[in-house]
KOLZADO-886022 format. One record per residue (C-alpha): x, y, z; residue in three letters. Coordinates in steps of 0.001 Angstrom, whole numbers, plus 500000, padded with zeros to 6 digits. Example, Ala and Ser with C-alpha at 12.3 -4.5 7.8 and 13.67 -1.06 7.14 Angstrom:
<atoms>
512300495500507800ALA 513670498940507140SER 
</atoms>
This chain:
<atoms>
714290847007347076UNK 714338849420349959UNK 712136851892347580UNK 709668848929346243UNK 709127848508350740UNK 708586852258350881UNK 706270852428347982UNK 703979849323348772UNK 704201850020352887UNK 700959851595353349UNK 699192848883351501UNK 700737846406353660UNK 699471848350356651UNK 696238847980355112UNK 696542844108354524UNK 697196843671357983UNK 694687846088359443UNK 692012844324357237UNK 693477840364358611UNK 693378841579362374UNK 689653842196361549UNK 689176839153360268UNK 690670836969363101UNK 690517838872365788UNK 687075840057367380UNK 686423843605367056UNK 687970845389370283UNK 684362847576370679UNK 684448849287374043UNK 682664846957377155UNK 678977846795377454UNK 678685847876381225UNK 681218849933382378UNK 684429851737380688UNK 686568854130383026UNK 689312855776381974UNK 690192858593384174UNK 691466860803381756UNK 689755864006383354UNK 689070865227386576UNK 685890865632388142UNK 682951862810387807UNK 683552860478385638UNK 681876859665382055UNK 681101855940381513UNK 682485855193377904UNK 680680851710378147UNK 678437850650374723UNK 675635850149377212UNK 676217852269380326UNK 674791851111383528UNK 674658853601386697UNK 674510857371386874UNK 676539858883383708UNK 678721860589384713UNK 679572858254387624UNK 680171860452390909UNK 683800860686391903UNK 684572861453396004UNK 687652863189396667UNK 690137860456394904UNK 691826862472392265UNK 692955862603388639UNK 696425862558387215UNK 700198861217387444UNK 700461858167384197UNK 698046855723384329UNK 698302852272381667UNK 696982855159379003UNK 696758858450380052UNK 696133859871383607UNK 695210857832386144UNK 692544857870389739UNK 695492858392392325UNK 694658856561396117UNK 694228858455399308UNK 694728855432401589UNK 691011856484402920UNK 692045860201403781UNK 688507861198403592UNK 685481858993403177UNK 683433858267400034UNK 686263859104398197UNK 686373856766395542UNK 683594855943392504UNK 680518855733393362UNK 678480854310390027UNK 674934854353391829UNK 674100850631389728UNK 672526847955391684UNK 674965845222390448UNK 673605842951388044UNK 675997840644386776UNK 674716837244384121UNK 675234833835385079UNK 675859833216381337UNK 679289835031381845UNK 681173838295382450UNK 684643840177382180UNK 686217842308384243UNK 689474843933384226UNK 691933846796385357UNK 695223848584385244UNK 697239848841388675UNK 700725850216389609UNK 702411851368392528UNK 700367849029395441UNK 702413848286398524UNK 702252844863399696UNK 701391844035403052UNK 698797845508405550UNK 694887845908405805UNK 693303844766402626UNK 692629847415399989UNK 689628847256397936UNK 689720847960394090UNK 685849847564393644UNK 682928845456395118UNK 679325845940396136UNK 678644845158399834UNK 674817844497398592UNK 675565842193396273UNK 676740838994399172UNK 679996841026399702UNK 681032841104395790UNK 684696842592396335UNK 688353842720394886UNK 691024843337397156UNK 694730843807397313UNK 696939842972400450UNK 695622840888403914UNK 695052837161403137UNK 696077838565399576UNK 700060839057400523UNK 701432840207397359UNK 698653839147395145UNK 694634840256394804UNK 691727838474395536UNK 688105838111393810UNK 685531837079396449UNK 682068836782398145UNK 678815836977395383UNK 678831833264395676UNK 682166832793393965UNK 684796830474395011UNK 687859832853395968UNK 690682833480393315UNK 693595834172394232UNK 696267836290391569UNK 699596836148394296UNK 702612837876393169UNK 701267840806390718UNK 701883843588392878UNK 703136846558392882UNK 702787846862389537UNK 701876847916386746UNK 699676844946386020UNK 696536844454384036UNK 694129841923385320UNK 691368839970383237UNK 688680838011385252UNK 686894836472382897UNK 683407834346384487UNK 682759831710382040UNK 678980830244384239UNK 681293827479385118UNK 685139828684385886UNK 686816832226386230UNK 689936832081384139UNK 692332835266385274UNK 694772836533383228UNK 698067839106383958UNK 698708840946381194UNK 697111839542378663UNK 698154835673379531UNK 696019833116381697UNK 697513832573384886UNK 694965830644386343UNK 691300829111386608UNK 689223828297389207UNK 685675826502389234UNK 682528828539390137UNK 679116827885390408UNK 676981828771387658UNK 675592832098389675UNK 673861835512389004UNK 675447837710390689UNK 672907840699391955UNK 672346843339394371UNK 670847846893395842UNK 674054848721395035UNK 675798850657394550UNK 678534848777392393UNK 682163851018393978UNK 685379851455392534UNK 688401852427394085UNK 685974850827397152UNK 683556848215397858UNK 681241850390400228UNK 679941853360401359UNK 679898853262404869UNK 684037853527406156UNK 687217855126405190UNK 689672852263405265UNK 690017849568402570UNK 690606852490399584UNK 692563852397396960UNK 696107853284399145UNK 697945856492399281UNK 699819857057395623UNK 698329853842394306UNK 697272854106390341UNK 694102852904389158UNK 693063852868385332UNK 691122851374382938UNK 688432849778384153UNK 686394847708382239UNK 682902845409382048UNK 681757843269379723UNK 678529841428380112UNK 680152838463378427UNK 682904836674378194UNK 686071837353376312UNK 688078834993374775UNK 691740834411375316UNK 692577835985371922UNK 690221838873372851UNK 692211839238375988UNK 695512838994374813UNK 694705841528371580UNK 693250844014374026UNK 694957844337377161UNK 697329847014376269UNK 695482848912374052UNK 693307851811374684UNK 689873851145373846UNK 688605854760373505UNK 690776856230371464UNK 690464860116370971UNK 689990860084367140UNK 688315862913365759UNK 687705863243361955UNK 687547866888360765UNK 686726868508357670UNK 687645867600354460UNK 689540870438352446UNK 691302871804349326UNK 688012870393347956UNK 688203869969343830UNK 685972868775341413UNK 687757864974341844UNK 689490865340345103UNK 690098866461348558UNK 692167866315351535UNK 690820864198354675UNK 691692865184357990UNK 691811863955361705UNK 693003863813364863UNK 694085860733366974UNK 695750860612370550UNK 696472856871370775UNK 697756857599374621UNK 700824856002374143UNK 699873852897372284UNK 700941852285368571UNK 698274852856366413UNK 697553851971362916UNK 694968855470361547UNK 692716855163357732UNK 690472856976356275UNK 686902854869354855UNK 684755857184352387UNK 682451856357349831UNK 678990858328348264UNK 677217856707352039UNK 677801856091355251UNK 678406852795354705UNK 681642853998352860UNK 683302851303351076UNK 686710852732350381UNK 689394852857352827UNK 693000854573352712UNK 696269854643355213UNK 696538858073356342UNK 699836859792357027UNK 701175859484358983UNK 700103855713358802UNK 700958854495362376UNK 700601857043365621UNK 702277855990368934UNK 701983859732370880UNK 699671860622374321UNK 699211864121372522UNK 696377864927369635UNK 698267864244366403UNK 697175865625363161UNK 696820862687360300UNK 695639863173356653UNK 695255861891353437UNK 695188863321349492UNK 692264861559347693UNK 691603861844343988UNK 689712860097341267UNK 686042861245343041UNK 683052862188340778UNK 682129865803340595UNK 679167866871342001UNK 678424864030344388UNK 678230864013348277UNK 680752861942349737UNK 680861860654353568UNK 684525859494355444UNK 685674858993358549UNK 688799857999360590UNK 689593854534361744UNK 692336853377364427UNK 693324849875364763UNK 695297847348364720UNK 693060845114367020UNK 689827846275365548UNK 688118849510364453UNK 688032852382366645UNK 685714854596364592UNK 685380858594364459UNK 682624861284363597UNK 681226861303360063UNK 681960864051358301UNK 680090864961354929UNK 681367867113351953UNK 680794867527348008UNK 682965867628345371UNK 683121871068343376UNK 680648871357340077UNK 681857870514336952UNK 678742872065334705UNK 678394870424330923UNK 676498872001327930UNK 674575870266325604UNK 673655872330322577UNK 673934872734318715UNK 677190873565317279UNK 677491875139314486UNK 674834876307313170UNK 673340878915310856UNK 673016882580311897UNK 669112883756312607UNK 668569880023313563UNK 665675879824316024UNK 665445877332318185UNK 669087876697319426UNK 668141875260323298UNK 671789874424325567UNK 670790872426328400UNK 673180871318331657UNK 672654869402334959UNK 669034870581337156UNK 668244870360340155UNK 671856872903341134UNK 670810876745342154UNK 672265880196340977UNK 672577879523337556UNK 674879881271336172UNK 674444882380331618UNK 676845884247329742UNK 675302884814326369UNK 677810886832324281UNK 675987890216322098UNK 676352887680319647UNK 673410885857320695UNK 670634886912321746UNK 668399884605324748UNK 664909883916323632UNK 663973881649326586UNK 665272880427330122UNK 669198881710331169UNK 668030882978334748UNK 669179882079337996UNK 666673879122338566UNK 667152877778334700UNK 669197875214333542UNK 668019875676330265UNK 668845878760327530UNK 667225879313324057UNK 669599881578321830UNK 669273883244318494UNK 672749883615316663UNK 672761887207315420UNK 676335887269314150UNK 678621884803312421UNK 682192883245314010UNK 682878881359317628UNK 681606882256320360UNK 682337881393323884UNK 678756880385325788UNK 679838879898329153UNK 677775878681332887UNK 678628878307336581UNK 675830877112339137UNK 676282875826342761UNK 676199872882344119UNK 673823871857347322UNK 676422872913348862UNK 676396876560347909UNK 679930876076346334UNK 680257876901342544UNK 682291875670340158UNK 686151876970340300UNK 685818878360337371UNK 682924878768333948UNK 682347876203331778UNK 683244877845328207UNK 681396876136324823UNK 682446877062322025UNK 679491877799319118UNK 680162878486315403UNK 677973880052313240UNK 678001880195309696UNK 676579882184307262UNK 673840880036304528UNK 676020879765301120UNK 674334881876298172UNK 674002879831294784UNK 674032880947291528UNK 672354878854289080UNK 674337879382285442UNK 672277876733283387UNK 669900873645284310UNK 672484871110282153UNK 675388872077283540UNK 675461873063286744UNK 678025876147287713UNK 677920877214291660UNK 679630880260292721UNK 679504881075296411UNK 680198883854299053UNK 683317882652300026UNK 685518882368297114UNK 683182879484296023UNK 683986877015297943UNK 681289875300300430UNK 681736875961304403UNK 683767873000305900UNK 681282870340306594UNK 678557870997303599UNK 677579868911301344UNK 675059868854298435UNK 672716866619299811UNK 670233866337296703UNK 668796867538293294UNK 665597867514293652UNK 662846866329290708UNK 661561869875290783UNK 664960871313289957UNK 665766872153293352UNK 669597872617294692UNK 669970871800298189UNK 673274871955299938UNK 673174870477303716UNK 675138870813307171UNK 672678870087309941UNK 670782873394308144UNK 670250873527304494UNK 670104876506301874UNK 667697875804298785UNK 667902877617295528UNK 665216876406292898UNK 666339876112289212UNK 
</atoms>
């Protein structure tokens, strides 16, 4: 039994992969804004639809220590000002609904309050840790009726606010904690929309000294509770790179990738098919990734077509499809030859065709043969005269569009014969001696005795003796 689960595991992985896309939403990355803080420096905005300056500018907060996934921005406590992100996007948030959420550890509780983002513009739009929040955070001004998350810090906590035009419903890790009316409100401003900070004009109210801040996320809609709960511990941009495909045969290849899953346990596949829209898809192996370092995955494919263009990719799940580069590649050639075989020696005529459209054409015509038309480099046609009788090896090679020939030659095989010689004894009784030890070639027949007392004897070419 244990070697039936081995055997059948991967396909299980599959079964499940494919369900969680059923009935769970696709986890695609947020509309608005995605922040991960996973290098230093300004930071890129991984959202679908990016709003603000991209790269976002990034003060004098810092990268680093172990954020939710990854690194983290690391507080000053207001050191220096305009420290934290400044996104430069004059906020714009629907009345028909929005999410917001974030990672947190290591907050004190108690003093001044300490702002996680916010836009002053925007009727005081803020979220803020300690003062009137004790051990909690607060979401305030923008019109909204405060809510209040109390006992969350220091940490690590992920927080969902989730504005539904009628109620924000905020959830701690991943489970609603509680709701709170609101009007149905757009909430707008000059800007700029700050995180780590809700303004640009002091140096108190930061994120505070050694505080971690990561993954921050907007939506400009509104998640459900199964969207929450599927995606609040997973990372949503997943490094997965697909790379190119190799060992590269006339019906197979090996597909290659790299995933860093930053921690989180990740289901990886390979999709390929003849297009981009694939239509195939494969666990790679390893199947399931749970490191924070690039991790090599692969998988052996066979049963492909030969010459044919192929397209794959990488996938991550489980909670929806994290999708990597396309990469393109063709299978090796696998030239045929059409042609007669056998056939009678001085024959003219004898045309072996194989696949167009390919380049570098590649004819061996043995001294047996000699090429009356085509068999050059641009030809996928030859026209041979058979000078000599026995088999002989005809063999090709072209390249594909890919500039890749074939491993190695196609060989066909052509026999010539020589015509039989008949010996007419007497017009009653017919006596044939032949060449060889007078017996006809294998495959001859005599097809016919003609009214005008003609012999024929037939095999695709025919020798005639009259009487």
């Amino acid at each position: 039994m244990r070697y039936l689960f081995k055997a059948i595991r991967p396909l299980i992985l599959l079964l499940i992969f494919f369900i969680g896309i059923q009935n769970i939403v696709s986890q695609t990355v947020p509309e608005l804004m995605y922040y991960t803080f996973d290098s230093p420096g300004n930071q890129k905005n991984y959202a679908s639809a990016p709003v603000g300056d991209n790269p976002a500018t990034l003060g004098t907060l810092t990268i680093g220590n172990t954020g939710q996934f990854g690194t983290a921005l690391i507080g000053d406590g207001g050191a220096v000002q305009n420290g934290a992100i400044n996104t430069a996007w004059a906020t714009n948030l629907p009345s028909t609904g929005w999410t917001i959420s974030f990672w947190i550890n290591n907050y004190p509780v108690g003093g001044i309050p300490e702002y996680l983002f916010g836009d002053e513009n925007a009727a005081d739009f803020r979220c803020f840790s300690n003062g009137m929040a004790g051990d909690g955070i607060v979401l305030r001004g923008g019109g909204l009726t405060d809510v209040l998350l109390p006992g969350i810090l220091p940490g690590p906590t992920v927080v969902h606010f989730v504005y539904t035009g009628t109620e924000i419903k905020a959830y701690v890790n991943g489970v609603l904690s509680t709701t709170v009316a609101q009007p149905t409100i757009n909430i707008t401003g000059i800007g700029p929309f700050m995180v780590g900070e809700h303004t640009t004009s002091g140096m108190t109210g930061v994120i505070p000294n050694g505080s971690l801040f990561d993954e921050f996320r907007m939506y400009n809609r509104v998640l459900s509770g199964a969207e929450v709960a599927s995606s609040w511990n997973i990372p949503l941009m997943l490094d997965i790179t697909t790379n190119s495909a190799t060992a590269i045969t006339k019906i197979g290849a090996t597909f290659n990738g790299t995933i860093n899953p930053k921690g989180a346990a990740m289901a990886v596949f390979f999709e390929y098919g003849t297009t981009s829209a694939y239509g195939t898809t494969v666990a790679a192996v390893p199947d399931t990734v749970d490191a924070s370092v690039d991790t090599p995955v692969s998988a052996v494919i066979a049963g492909l077509t030969p010459n044919t263009i192929y397209h794959y990719r990488g996938l991550g799940g489980p909670a929806g499809v994290i999708e990597g580069n396309d990469i393109v590649f063709e299978t090796l050639p696998d030239p045929t030859i059409v042609g007669p075989t056998p056939i009678c020696i001085e024959e003219e005529n004898n045309v072996y065709t194989t696949e167009a459209g390919k380049t570098n054409y590649s004819w061996n015509v043995p001294p047996a043969g000699t090429i009356k038309a085509g068999g050059g480099v641009n030809d996928n046609t030859v026209t041979i005269t058979w000078n000599t009788p026995g088999t002989h090896n005809l063999t090709l090679n072209y390249d594909n569009s890919s500039s890749v020939p074939a491993a190695s030659p196609t060989i066909y095989q052509v026999t010539v014969y020589t015509p039989p010689v008949a010996t007419i004894v007497s017009k009653t009784l017919l006596t044939e001696s032949f060449e060889n030890a007078g017996t006809l070639p294998a495959g001859w027949v005599i097809e016919s005795i003609a009214t005008n007392n003609t012999l024929t004897f037939v095999s695709g070419f025919k020798s005639s003796i009259g009487l």
